[in-house]
N, CA and C atoms of all chains as a GROMACS GRO file, in nm:
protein
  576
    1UNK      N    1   0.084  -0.121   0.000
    1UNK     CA    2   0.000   0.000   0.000
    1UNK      C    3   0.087   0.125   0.000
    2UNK      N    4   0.079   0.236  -0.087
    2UNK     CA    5   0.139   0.342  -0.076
    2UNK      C    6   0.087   0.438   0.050
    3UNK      N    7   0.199   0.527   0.036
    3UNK     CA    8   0.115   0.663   0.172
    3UNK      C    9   0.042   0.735   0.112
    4UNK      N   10   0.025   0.726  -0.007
    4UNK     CA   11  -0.151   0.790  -0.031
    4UNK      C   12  -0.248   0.698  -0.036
    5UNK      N   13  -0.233   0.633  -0.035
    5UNK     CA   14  -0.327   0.512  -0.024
    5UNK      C   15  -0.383   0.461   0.121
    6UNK      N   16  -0.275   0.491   0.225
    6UNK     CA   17  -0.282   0.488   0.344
    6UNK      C   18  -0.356   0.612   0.411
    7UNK      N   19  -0.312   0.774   0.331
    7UNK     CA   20  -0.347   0.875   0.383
    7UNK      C   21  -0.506   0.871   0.307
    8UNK      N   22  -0.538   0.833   0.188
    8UNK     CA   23  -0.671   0.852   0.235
    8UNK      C   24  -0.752   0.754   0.293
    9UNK      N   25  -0.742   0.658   0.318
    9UNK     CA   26  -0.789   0.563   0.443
    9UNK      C   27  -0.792   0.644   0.560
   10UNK      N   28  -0.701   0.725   0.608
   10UNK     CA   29  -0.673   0.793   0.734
   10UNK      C   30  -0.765   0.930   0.696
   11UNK      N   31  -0.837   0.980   0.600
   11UNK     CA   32  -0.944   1.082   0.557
   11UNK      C   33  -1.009   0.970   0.582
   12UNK      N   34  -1.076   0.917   0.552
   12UNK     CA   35  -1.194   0.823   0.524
   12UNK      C   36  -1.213   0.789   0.714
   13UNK      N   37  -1.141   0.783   0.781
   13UNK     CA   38  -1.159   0.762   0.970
   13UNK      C   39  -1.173   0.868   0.986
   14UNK      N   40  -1.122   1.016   0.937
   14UNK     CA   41  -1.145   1.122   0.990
   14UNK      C   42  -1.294   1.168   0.966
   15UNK      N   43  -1.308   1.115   0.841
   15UNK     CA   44  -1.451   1.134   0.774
   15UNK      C   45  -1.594   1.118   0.898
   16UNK      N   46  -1.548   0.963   0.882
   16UNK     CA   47  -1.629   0.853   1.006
   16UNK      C   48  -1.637   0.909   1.168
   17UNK      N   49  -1.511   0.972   1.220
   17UNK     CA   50  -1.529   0.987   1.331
   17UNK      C   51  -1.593   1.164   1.348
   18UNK      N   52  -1.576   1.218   1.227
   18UNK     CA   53  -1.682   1.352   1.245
   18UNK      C   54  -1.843   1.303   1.253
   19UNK      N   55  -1.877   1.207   1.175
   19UNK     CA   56  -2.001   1.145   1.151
   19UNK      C   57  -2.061   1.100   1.285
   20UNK      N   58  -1.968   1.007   1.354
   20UNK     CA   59  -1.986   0.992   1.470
   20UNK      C   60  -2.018   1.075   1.573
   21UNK      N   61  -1.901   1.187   1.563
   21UNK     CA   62  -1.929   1.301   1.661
   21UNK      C   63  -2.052   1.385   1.620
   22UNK      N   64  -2.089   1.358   1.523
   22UNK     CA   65  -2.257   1.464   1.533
   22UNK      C   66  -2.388   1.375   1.539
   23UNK      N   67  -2.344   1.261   1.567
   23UNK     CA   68  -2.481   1.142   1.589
   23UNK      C   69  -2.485   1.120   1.752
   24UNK      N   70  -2.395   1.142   1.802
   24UNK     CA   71  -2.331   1.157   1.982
   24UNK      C   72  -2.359   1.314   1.983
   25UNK      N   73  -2.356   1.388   1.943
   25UNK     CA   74  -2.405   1.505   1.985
   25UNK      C   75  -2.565   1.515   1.963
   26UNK      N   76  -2.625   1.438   1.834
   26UNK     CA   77  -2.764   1.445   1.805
   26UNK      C   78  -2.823   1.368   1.915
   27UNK      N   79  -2.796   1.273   1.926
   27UNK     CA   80  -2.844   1.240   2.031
   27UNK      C   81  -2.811   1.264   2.198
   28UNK      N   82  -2.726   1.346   2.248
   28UNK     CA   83  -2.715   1.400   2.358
   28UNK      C   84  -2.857   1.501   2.329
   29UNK      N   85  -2.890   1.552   2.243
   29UNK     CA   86  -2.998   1.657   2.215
   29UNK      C   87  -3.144   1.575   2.242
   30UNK      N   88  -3.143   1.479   2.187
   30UNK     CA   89  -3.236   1.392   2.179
   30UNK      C   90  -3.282   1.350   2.338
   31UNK      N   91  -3.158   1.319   2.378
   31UNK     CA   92  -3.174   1.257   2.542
   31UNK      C   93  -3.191   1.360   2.670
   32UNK      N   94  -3.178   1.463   2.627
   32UNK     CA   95  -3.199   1.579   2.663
   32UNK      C   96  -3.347   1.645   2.686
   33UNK      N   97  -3.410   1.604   2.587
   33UNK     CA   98  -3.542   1.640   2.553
   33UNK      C   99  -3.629   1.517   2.655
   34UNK      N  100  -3.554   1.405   2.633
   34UNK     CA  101  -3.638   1.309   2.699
   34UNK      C  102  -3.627   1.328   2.848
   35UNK      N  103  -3.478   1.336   2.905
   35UNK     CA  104  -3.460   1.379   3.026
   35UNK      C  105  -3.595   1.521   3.087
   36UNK      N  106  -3.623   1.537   3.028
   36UNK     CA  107  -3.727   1.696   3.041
   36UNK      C  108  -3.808   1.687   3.078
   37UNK      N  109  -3.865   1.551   2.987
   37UNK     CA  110  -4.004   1.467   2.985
   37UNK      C  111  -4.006   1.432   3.103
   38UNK      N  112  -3.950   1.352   3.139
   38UNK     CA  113  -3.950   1.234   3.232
   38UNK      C  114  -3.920   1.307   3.401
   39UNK      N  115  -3.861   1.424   3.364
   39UNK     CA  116  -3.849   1.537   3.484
   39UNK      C  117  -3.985   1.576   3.530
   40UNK      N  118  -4.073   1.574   3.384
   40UNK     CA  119  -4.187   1.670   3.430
   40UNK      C  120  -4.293   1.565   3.492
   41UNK      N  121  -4.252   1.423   3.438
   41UNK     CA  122  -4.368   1.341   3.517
   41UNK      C  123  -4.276   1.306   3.632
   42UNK      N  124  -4.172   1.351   3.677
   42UNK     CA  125  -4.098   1.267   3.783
   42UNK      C  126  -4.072   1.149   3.814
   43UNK      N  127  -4.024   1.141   3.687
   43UNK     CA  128  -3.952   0.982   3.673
   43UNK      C  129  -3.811   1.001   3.673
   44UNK      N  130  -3.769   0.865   3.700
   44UNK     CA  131  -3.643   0.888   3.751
   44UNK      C  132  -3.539   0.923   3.569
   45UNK      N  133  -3.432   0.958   3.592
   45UNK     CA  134  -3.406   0.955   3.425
   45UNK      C  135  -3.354   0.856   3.397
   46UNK      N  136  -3.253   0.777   3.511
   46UNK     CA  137  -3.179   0.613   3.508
   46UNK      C  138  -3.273   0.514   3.437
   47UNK      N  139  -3.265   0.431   3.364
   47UNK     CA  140  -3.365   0.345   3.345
   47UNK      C  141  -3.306   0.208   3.275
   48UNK      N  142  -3.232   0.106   3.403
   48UNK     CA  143  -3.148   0.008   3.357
   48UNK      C  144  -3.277  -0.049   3.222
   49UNK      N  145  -3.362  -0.074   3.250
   49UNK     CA  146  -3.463  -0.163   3.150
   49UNK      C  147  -3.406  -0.133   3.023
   50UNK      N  148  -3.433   0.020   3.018
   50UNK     CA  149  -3.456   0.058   2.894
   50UNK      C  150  -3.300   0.060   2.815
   51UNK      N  151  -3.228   0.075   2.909
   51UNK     CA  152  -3.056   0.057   2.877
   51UNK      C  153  -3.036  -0.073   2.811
   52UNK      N  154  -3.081  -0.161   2.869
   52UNK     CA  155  -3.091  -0.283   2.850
   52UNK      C  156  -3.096  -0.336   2.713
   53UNK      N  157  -3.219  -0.282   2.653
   53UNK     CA  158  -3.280  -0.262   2.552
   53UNK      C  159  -3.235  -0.224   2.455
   54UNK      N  160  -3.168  -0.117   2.438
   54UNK     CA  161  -3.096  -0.050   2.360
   54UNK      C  162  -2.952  -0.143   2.324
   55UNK      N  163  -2.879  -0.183   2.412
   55UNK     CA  164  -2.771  -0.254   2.401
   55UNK      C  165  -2.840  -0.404   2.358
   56UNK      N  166  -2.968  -0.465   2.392
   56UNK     CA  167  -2.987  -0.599   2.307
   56UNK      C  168  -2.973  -0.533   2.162
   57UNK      N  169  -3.043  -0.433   2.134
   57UNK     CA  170  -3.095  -0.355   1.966
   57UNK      C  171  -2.941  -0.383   1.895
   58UNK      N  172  -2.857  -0.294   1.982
   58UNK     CA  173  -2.723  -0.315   1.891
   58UNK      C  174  -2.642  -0.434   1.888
   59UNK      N  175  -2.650  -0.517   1.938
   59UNK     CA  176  -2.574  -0.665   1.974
   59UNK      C  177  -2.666  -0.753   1.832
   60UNK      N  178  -2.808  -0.721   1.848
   60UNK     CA  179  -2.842  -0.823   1.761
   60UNK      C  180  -2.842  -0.727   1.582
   61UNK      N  181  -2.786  -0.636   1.589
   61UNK     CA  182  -2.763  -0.542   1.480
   61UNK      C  183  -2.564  -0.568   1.474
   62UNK      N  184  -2.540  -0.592   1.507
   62UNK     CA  185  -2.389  -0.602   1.538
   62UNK      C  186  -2.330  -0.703   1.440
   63UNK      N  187  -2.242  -0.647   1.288
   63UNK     CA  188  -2.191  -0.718   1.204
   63UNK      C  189  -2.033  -0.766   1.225
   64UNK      N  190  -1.993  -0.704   1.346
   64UNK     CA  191  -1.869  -0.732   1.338
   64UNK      C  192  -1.802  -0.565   1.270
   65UNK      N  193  -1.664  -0.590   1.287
   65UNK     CA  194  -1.577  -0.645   1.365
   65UNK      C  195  -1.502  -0.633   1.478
   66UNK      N  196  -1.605  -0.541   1.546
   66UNK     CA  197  -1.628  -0.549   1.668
   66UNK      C  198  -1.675  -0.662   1.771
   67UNK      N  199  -1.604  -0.688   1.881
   67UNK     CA  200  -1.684  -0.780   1.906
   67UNK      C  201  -1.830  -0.701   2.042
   68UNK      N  202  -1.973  -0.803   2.037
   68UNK     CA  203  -2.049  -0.783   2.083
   68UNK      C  204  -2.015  -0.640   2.260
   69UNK      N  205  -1.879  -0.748   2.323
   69UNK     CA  206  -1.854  -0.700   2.453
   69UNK      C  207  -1.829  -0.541   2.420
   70UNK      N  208  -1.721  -0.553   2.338
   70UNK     CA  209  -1.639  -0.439   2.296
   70UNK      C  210  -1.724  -0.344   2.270
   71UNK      N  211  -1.869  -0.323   2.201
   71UNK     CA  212  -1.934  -0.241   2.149
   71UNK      C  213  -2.050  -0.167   2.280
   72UNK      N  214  -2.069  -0.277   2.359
   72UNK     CA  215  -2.077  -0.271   2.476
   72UNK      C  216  -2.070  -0.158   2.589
   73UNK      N  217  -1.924  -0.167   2.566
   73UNK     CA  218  -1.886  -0.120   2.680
   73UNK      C  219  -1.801   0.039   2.619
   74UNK      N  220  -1.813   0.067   2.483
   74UNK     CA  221  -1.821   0.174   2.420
   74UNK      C  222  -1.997   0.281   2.486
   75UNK      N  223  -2.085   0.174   2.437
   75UNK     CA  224  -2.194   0.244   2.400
   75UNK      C  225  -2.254   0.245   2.520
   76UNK      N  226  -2.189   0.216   2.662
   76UNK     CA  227  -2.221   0.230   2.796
   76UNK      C  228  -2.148   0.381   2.872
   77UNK      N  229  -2.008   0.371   2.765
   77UNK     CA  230  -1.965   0.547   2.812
   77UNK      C  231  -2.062   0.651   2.749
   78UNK      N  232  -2.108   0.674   2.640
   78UNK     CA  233  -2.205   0.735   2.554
   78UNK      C  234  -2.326   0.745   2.627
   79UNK      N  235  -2.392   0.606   2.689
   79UNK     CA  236  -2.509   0.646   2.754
   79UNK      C  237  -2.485   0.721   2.857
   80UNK      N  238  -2.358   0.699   2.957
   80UNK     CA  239  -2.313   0.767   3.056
   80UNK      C  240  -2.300   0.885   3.080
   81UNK      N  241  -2.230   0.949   2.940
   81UNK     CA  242  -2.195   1.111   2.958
   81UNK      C  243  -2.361   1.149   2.906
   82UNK      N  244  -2.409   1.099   2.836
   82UNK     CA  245  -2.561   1.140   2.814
   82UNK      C  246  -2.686   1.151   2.973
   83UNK      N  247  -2.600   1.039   3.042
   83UNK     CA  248  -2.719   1.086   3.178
   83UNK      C  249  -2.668   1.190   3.245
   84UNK      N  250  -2.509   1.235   3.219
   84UNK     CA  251  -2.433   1.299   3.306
   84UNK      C  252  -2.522   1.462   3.218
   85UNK      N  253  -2.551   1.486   3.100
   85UNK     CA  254  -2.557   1.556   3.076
   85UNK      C  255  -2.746   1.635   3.100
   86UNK      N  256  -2.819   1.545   3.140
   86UNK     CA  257  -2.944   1.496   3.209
   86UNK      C  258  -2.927   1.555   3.340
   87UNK      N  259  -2.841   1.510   3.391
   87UNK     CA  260  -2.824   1.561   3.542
   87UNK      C  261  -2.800   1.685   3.566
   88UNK      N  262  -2.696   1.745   3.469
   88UNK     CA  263  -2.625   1.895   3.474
   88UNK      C  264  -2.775   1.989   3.442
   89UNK      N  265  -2.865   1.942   3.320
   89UNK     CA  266  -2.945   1.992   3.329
   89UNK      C  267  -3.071   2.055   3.450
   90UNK      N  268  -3.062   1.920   3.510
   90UNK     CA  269  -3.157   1.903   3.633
   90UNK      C  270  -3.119   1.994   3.733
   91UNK      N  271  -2.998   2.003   3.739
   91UNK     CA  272  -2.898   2.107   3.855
   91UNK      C  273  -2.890   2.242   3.799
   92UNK      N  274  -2.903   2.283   3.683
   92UNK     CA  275  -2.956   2.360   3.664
   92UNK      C  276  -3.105   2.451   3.683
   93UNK      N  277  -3.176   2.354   3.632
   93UNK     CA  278  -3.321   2.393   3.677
   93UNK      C  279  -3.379   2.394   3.822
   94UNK      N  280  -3.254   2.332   3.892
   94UNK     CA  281  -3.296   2.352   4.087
   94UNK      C  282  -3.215   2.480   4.097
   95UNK      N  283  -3.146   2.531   4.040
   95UNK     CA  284  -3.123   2.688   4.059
   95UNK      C  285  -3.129   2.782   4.012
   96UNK      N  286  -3.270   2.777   3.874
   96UNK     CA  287  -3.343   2.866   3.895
   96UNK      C  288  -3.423   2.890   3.963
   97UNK      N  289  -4.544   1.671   2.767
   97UNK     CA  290  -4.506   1.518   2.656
   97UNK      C  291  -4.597   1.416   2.679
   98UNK      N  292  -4.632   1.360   2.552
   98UNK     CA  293  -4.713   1.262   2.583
   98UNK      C  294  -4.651   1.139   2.569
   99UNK      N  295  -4.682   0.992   2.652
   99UNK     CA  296  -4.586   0.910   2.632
   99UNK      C  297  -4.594   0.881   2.473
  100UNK      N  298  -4.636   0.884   2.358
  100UNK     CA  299  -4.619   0.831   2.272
  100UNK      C  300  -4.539   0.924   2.186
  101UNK      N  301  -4.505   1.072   2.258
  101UNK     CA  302  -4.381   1.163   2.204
  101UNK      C  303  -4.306   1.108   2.246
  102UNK      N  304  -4.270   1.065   2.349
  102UNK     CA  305  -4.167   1.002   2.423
  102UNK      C  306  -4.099   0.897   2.362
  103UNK      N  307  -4.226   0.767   2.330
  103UNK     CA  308  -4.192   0.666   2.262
  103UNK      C  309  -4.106   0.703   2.134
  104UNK      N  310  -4.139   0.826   2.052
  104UNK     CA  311  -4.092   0.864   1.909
  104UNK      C  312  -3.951   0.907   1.980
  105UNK      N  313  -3.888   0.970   2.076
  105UNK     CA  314  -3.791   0.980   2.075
  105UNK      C  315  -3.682   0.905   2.095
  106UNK      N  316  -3.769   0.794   2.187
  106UNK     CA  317  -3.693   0.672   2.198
  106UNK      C  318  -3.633   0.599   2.125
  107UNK      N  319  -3.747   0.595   1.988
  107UNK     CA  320  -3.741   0.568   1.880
  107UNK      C  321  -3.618   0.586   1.785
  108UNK      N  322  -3.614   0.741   1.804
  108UNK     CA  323  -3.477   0.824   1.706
  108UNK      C  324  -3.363   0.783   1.774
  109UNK      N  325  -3.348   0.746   1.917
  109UNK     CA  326  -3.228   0.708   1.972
  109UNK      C  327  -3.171   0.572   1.938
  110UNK      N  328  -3.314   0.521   1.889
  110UNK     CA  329  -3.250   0.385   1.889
  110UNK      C  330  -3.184   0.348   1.736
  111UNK      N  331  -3.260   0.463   1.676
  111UNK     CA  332  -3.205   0.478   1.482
  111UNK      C  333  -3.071   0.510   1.520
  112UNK      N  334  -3.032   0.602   1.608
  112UNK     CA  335  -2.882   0.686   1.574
  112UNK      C  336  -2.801   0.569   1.658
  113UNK      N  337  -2.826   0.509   1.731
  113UNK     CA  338  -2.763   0.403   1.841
  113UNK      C  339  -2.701   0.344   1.724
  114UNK      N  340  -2.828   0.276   1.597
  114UNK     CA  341  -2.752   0.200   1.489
  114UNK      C  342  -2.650   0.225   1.387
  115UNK      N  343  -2.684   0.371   1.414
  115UNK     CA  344  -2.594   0.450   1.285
  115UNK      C  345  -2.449   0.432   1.325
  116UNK      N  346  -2.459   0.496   1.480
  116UNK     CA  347  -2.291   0.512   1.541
  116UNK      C  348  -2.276   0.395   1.588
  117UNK      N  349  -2.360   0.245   1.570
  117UNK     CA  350  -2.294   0.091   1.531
  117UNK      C  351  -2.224   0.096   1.368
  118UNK      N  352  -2.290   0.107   1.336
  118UNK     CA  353  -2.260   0.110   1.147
  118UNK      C  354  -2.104   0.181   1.155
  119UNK      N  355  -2.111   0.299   1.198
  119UNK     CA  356  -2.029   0.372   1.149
  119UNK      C  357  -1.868   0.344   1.242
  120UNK      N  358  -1.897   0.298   1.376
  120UNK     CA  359  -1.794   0.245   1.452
  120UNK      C  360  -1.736   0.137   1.403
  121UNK      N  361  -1.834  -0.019   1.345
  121UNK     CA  362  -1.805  -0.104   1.238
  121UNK      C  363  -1.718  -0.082   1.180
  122UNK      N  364  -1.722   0.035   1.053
  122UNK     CA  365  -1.676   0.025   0.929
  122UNK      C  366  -1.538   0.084   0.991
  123UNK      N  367  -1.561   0.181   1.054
  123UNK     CA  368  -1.409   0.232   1.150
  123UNK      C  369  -1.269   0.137   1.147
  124UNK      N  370  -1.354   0.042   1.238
  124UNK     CA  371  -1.294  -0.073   1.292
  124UNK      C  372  -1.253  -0.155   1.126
  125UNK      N  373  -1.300  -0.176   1.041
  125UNK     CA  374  -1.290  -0.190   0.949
  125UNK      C  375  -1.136  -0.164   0.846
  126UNK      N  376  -1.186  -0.021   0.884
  126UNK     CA  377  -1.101   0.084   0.776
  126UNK      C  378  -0.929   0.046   0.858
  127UNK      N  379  -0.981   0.048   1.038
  127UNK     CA  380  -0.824   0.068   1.074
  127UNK      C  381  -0.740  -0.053   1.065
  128UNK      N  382  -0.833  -0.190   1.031
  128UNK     CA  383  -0.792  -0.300   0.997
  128UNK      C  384  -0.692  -0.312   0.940
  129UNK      N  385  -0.742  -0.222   0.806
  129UNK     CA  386  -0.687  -0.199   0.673
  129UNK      C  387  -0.540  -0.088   0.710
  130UNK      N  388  -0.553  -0.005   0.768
  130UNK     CA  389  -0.433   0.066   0.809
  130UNK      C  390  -0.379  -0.025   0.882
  131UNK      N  391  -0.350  -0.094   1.004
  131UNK     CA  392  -0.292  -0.165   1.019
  131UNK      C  393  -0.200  -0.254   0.948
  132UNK      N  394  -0.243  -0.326   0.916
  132UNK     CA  395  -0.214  -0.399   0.802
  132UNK      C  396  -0.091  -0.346   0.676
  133UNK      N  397  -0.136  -0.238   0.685
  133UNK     CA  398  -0.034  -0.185   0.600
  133UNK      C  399   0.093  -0.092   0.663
  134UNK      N  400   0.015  -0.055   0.748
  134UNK     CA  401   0.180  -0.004   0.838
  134UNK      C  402   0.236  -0.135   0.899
  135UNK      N  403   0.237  -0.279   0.936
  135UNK     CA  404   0.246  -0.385   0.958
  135UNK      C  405   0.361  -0.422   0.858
  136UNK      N  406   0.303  -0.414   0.703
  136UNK     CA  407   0.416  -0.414   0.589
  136UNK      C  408   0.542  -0.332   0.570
  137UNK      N  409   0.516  -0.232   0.688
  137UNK     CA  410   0.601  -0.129   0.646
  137UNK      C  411   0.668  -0.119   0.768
  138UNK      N  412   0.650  -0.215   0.860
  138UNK     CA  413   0.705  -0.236   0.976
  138UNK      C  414   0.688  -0.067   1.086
  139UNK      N  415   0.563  -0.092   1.061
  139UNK     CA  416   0.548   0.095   1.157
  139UNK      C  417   0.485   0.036   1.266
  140UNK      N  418   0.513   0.107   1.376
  140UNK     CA  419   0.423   0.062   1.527
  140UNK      C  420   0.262   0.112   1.507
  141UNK      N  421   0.213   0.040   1.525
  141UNK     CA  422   0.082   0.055   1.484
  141UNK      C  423  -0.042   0.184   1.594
  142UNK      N  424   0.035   0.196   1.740
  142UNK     CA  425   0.005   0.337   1.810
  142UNK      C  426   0.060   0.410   1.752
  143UNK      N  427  -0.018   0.536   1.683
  143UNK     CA  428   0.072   0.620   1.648
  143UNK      C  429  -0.001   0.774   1.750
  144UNK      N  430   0.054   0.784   1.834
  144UNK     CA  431   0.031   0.897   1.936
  144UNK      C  432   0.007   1.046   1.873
  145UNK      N  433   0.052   1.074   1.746
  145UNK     CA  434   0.065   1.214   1.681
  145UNK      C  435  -0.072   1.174   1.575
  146UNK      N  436  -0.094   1.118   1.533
  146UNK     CA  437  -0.236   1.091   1.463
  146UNK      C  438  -0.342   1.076   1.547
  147UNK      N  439  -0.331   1.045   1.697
  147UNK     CA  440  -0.465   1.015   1.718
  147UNK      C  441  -0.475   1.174   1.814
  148UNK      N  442  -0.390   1.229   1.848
  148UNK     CA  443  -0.399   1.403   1.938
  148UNK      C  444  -0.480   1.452   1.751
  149UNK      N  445  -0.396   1.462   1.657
  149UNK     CA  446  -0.457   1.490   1.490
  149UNK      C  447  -0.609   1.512   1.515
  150UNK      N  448  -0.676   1.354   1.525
  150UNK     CA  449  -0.774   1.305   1.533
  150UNK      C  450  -0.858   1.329   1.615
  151UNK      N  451  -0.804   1.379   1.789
  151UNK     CA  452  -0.868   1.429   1.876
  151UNK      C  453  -0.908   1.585   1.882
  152UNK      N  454  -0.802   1.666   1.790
  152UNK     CA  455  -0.813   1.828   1.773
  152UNK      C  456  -0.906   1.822   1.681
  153UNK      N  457  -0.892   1.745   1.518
  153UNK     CA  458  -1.082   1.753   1.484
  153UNK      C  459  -1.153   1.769   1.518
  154UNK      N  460  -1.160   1.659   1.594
  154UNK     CA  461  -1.331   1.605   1.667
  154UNK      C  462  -1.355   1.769   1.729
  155UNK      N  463  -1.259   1.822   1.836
  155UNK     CA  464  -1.309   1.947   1.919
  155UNK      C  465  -1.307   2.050   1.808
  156UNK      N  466  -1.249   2.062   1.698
  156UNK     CA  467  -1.286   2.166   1.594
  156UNK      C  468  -1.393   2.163   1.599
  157UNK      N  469  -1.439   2.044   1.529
  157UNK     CA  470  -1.609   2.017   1.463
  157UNK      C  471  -1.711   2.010   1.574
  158UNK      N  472  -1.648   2.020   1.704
  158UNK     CA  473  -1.754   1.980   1.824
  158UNK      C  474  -1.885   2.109   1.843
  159UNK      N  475  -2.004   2.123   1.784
  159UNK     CA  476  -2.093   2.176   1.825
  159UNK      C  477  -2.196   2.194   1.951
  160UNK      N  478  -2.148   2.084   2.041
  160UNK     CA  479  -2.197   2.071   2.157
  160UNK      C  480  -2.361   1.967   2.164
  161UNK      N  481  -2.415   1.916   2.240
  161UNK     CA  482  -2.404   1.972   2.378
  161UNK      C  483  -2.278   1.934   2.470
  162UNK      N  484  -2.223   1.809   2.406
  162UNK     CA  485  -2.143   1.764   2.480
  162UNK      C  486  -1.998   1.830   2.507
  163UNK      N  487  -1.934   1.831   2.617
  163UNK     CA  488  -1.803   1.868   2.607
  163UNK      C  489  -1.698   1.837   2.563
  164UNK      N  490  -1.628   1.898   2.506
  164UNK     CA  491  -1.481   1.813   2.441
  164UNK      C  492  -1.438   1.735   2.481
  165UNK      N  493  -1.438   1.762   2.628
  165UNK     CA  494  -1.384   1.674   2.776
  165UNK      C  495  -1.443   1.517   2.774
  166UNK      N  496  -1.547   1.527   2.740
  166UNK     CA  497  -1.674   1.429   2.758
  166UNK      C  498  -1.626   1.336   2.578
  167UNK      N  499  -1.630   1.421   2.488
  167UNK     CA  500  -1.613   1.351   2.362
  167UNK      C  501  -1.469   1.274   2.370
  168UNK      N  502  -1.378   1.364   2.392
  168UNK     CA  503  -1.230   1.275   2.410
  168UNK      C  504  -1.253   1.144   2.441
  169UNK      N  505  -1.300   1.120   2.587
  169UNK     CA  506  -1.328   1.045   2.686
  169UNK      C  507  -1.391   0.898   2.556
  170UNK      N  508  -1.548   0.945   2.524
  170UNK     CA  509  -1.550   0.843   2.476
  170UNK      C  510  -1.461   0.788   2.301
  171UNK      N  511  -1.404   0.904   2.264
  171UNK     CA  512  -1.365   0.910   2.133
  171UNK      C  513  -1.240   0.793   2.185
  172UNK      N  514  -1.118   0.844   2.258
  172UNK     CA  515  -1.038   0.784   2.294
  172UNK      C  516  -1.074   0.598   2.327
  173UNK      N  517  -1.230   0.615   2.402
  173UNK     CA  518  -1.226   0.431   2.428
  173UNK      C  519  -1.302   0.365   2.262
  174UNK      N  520  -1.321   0.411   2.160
  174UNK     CA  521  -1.326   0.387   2.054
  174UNK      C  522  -1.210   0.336   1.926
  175UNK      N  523  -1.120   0.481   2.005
  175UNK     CA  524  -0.922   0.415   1.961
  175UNK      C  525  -0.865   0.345   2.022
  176UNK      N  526  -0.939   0.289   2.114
  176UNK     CA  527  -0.873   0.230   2.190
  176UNK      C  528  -0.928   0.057   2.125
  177UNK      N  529  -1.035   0.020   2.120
  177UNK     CA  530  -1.086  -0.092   2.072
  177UNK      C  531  -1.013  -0.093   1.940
  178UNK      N  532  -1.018  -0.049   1.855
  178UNK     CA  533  -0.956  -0.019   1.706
  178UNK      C  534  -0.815  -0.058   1.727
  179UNK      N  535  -0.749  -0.034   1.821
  179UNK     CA  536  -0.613  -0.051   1.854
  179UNK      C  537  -0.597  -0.254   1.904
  180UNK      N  538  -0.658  -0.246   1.949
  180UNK     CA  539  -0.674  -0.393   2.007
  180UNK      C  540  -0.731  -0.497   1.865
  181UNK      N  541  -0.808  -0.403   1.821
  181UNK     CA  542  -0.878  -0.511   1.689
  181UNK      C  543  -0.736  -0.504   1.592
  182UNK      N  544  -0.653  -0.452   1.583
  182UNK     CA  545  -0.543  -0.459   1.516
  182UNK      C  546  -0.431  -0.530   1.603
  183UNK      N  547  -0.455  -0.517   1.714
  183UNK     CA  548  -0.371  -0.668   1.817
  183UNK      C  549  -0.356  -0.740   1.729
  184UNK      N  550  -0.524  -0.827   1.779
  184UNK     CA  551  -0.565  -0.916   1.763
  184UNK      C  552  -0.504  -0.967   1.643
  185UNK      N  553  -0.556  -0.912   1.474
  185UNK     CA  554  -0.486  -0.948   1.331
  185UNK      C  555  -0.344  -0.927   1.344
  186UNK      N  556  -0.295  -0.863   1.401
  186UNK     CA  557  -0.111  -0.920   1.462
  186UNK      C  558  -0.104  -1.019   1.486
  187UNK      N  559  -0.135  -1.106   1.616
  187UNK     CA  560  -0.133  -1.170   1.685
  187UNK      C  561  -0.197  -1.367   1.606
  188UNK      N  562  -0.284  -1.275   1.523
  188UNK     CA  563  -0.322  -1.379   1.423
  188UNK      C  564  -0.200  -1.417   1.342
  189UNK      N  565  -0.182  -1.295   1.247
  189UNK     CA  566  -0.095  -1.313   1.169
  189UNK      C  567   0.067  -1.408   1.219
  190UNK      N  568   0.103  -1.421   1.359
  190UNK     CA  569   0.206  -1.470   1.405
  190UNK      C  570   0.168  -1.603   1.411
  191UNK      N  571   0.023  -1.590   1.424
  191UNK     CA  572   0.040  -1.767   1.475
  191UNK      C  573   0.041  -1.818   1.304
  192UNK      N  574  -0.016  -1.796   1.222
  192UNK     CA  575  -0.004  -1.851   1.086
  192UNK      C  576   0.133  -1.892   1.045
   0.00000   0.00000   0.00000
C-alpha cells in the first residue's frame, strides 16, 4: 500500500469519526429532551430496562468487527456522559 | 409530553444508536486496513501524533451539547478498541 493510499484511508476515519461526533451530539440533544419529559412526570431519568434494551438492539444489529462486549462497553460510556448531561441539566433547573 | 412523544424519541435514539454501530463497524474496518499496512512497512501501529490529529478535529467540529472533555473520553475508548482489533490481526498473523 502506498502513503496515499494509506493517507486517504486515514481521511476516510477522519470522515467517520466527524459522523460519529454529530450522531453523539444528536443524540445528547435527543436525550436531553427526553430527560425533560421524564423530569416533568418525575420519573427517575436512570432506566437500567430501557438501557438494557438499547444494548440488546445493537448486539443483535452487530456485524462485526467489533466484538459484541467491545461495542458494549463503548456504548455504555455514551449512555453515561448522556445521563451525566441529564443531570447537569436538572442542577440547573434547581437553581433557577 | 405525551408518552407516545416520548416513545418517538426513543425511537430516534435507537435509529442513531444503529448508525454510530454502522459507522464504529466500518471504523474498525477501515483501521484493519491501516494496520495492516503499516504492519508491511514495519510501523508501530500506536501512532500517538495521529490520534492528538484526530482528537483536535473532533473538538474543531464539536458543536456541543457535549463537552470536548466528555467527547475525548469516549472518542479515545473507541481508539482504543480499534487498537486492540489490530492486536488481535497481529497476533493472528504470528500464529499462521
Amino acid at each position: 500500500m502506498s502513503n496515499t493510499e494509506l493517507e486517504a484511508l486515514r481521511e476516510r476515519v477522519d470522515e467517520i469519526n466527524l459522523q460519529i461526533l454529530k450522531l453523539i451530539n444528536e443524540r445528547g440533544k435527543l436525550v436531553q429532551e427526553i430527560g425533560k419529559a421524564k423530569e416533568a412526570q418525575g420519573v427517575n431519568r436512570y432506566d437500567p430496562v430501557r438501557e438494557r434494551k438499547m444494548l440488546d438492539l445493537i448486539k443483535e444489529h452487530n456485524n462485526g468487527p467489533f466484538e459484541d462486549s467491545t461495542l458494549q462497553h463503548i456504548f455504555k460510556e455514551i449512555f453515561k456522559a448522556a445521563l451525566e448531561l441529564q443531570e447537569d441539566d436538572h442542577r440547573k433547573a434547581l437553581l433557577v
